[in-house]
N, C-alpha and C positions, 0 to 999 in steps of 0.2 A: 190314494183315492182322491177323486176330485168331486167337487159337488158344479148343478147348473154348469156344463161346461159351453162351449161352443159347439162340440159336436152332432151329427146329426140324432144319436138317442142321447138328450141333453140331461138326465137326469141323474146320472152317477156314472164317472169312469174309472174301472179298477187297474192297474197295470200291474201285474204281478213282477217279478223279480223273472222269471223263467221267460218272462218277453211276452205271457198271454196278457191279454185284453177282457173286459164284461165293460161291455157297454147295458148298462142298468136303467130300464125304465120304471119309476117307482110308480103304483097306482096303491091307495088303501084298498081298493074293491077293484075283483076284475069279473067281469062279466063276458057274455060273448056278445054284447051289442057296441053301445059309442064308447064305453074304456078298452078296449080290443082295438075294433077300428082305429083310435088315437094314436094308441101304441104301435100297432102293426104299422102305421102312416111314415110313422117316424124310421121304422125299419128299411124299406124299398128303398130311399136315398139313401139310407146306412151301407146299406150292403153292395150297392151300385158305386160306393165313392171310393173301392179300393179295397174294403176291408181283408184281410187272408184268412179265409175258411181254417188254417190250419192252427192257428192262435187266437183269434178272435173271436168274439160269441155277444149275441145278441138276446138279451133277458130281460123277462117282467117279472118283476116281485111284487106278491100283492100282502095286504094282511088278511084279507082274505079270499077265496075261489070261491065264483059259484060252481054249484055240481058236474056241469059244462065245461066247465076251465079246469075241472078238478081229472077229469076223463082225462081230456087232453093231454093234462099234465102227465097223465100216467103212461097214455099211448106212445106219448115223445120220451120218456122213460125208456118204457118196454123197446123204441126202436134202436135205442143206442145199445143196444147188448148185441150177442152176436147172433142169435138166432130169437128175431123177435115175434114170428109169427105173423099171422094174418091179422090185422082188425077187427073189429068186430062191425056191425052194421053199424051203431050209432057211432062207434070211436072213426069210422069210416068220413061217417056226414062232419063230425067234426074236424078232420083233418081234411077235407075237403073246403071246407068254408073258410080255414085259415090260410092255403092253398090259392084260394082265390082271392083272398086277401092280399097276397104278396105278389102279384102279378105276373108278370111275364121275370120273375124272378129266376137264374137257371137253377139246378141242381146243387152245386155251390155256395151260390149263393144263399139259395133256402135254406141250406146247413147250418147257417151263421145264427139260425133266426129260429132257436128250437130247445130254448128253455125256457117252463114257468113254473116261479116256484113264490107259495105262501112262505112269509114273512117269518115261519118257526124254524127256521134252518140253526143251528147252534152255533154259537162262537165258538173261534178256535177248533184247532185240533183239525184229526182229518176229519172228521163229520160235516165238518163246516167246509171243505174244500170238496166236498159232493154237492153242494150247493150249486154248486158253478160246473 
């Protein structure tokens, strides 16, 4: 684990032993207004400078979500499973807003950029490798 790195999500980098990557944006508070924006800024060059979709992963940990972030987090959950369902309207508007946040980012790319998780994840064990 590295802290303050050079990289472009500068805030923590994990290298696992299996060759993955978490590049960790820490926020105490994440909201969907300028801690979002910050964070996601940080993402576009991350994702554009190489990274591999298939090891790599782009994450904000907060200590806390507002209810906004908290959705999201849930709908970007629900996508990674195998049969995730439709949206709902508002889980809609907000994966749209962060969509547009990440700009002309492809498919791929935007893979890399689709985990948010509050700050109560558990040490150790497998619990704590759902985290990531």
């Amino acid at each position: 684990m590295s802290l303050e790195t050079d990289d472009p999500v500068d805030d923590i980098r994990i290298d696992f032993e299996s060759g993955q990557r978490a590049f960790v944006q820490a926020k105490r508070s994440l909201t969907a207004g300028k801690p979002l924006k910050e964070a996601v800024a940080q993402w576009v060059p991350a994702a554009r400078a190489g990274l591999d979709p298939t090891k790599d992963r782009l994450v904000i940990v907060s200590g806390t979500l507002s209810e906004p972030m908290r959705k999201l987090q849930q709908v970007l959950d629900r996508e990674r499973t195998d049969h995730p369902g439709s949206p709902t309207g508002g889980e809609h508007r907000i994966l749209e807003g962060v969509r547009g946040l990440l700009g002309g980012l492809d498919e791929s790319e935007r893979a890399l950029a689709s985990r948010f998780h509050e700050a109560g994840c558990p040490a150790g064990g497998q619990e704590s490798r759902k985290c990531l």
